[in-house]
N, C-alpha and C positions, 0 to 999 in steps of 0.2 A: 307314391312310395308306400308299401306295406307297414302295419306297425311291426313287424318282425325286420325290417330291413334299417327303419329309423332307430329301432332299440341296441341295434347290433349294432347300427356305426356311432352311436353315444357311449356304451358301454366299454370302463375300461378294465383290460386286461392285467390286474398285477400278480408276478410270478413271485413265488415262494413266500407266500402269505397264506394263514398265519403260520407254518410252516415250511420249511424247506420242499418242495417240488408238489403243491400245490399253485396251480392256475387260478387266483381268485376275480371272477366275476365281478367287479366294483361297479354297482349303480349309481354310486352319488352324482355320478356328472349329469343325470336324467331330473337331479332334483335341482339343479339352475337353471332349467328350461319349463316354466310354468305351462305356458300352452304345451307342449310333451306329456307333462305329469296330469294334465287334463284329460289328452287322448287316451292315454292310458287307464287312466280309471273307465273313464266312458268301452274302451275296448273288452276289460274285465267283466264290466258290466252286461254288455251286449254276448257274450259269450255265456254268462250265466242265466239269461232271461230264461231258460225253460226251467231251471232248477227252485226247487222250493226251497228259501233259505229265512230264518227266521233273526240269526245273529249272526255277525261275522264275530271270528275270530283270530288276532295277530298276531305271531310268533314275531318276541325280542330280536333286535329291535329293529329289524328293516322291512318287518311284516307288518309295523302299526303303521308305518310313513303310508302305504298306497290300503291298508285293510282300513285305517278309516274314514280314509276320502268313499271310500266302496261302501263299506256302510250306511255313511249319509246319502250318498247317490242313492242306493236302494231302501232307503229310509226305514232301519233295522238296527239295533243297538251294537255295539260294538265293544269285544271283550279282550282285554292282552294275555298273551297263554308270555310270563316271565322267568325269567333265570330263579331258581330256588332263593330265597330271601328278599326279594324284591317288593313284593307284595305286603302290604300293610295289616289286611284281615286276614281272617282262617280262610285257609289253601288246601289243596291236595297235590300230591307230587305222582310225579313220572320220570323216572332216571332213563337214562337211553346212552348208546354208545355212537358218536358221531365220526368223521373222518381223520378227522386228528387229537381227537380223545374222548369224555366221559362227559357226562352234564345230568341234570333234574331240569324239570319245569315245572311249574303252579300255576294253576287257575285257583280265585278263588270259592269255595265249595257253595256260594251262594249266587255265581256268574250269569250258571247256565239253570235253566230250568229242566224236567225231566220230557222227553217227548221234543223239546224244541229242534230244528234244522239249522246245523252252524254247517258253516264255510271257513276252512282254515285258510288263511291265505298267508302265503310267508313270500319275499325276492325272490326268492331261488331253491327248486329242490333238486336236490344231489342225489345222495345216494338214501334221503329218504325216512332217514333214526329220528330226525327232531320233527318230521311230520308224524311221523308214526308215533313217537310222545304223546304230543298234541292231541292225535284222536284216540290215543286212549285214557287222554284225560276225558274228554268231549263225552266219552262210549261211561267213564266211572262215574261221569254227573247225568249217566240216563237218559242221554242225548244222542242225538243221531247225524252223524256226520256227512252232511250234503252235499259236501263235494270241497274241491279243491281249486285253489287259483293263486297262480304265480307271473310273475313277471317274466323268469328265464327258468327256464328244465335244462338241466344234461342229462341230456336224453344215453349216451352214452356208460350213465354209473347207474342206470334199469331203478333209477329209486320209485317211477311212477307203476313197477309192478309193487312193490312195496304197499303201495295205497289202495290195489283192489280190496282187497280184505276187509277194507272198511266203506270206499264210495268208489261207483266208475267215473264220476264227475272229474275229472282231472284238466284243468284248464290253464295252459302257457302261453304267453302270447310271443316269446323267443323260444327258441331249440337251437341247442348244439349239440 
């Protein structure tokens, strides 16, 4: 069985969340299956071996759960890009408009180094505004954005054109 076949019959479907006629992609049922949440990181992994990556980095909060199993696996530090306020030291923000409303993110301005290779990796990209955030927090700390990896793309809402602009790395191991 494919990991795109086994992610799809775990993954559950809940309708009108967090809004009314939204489809939301719910992965938690992947995180009571440890041997699952193993293949998976190793899957990500094997997908980015040509890519040069120096740090990962995981969008709040279902991007830390699998970005730093992936981290340790490729034995590289590991950074959380968070909701505005969450963060303890000096941050830098990035507002973006997402599918059913408005947000900021922060890294702290001390996270990333200048010149380093990060890899965002978030669950799911959509339509693509909280990736797009993300690297251009990555691009304001002087860093260079090495690509991407997700667990599930809808391929459907075109967010993975969204992401040339910054890396052709774009790596899912489901599509819908």
């Amino acid at each position: 069985m494919t990991m795109e076949t086994k992610i799809k019959q775990i993954v559950r479907d809940v309708n009108d969340f967090p809004k009314p006629g939204i489809v939301f992609k719910d992965i938690t049922p992947i995180l009571k299956d440890a041997v699952l949440c193993g293949e998976i990181t190793t899957a990500l992994a094997m997908q980015l071996s040509a890519v040069k990556i120096d740090v990962v980095a995981g969008i709040e909060s279902r991007g830390f759960l699998f970005g730093m199993a992936l981290a340790n696996l490729l034995n590289v530090p590991f950074v959380p890009i968070r909701k505005a306020g969450k963060l303890p030291h000096k941050t830098i923000q990035q507002s973006y408009d997402l599918e059913y409303g408005s947000a900021t993110l922060e890294v702290h301005e001390d996270a990333i180094l200048p010149g380093q290779h990060v890899l965002i990796h978030d669950d799911l990209l959509a339509t693509g505004g909280t990736v797009v955030a993300a690297s251009k927090l990555i691009q304001k700390l002087d860093a260079v954005v090495a690509g991407y990896s997700f667990i599930i793309a809808l391929g459907f809402l075109n967010g993975k054109d969204r992401l040339k602009a910054f890396s052709e790395n774009n790596f899912a191991l489901a599509s819908y």
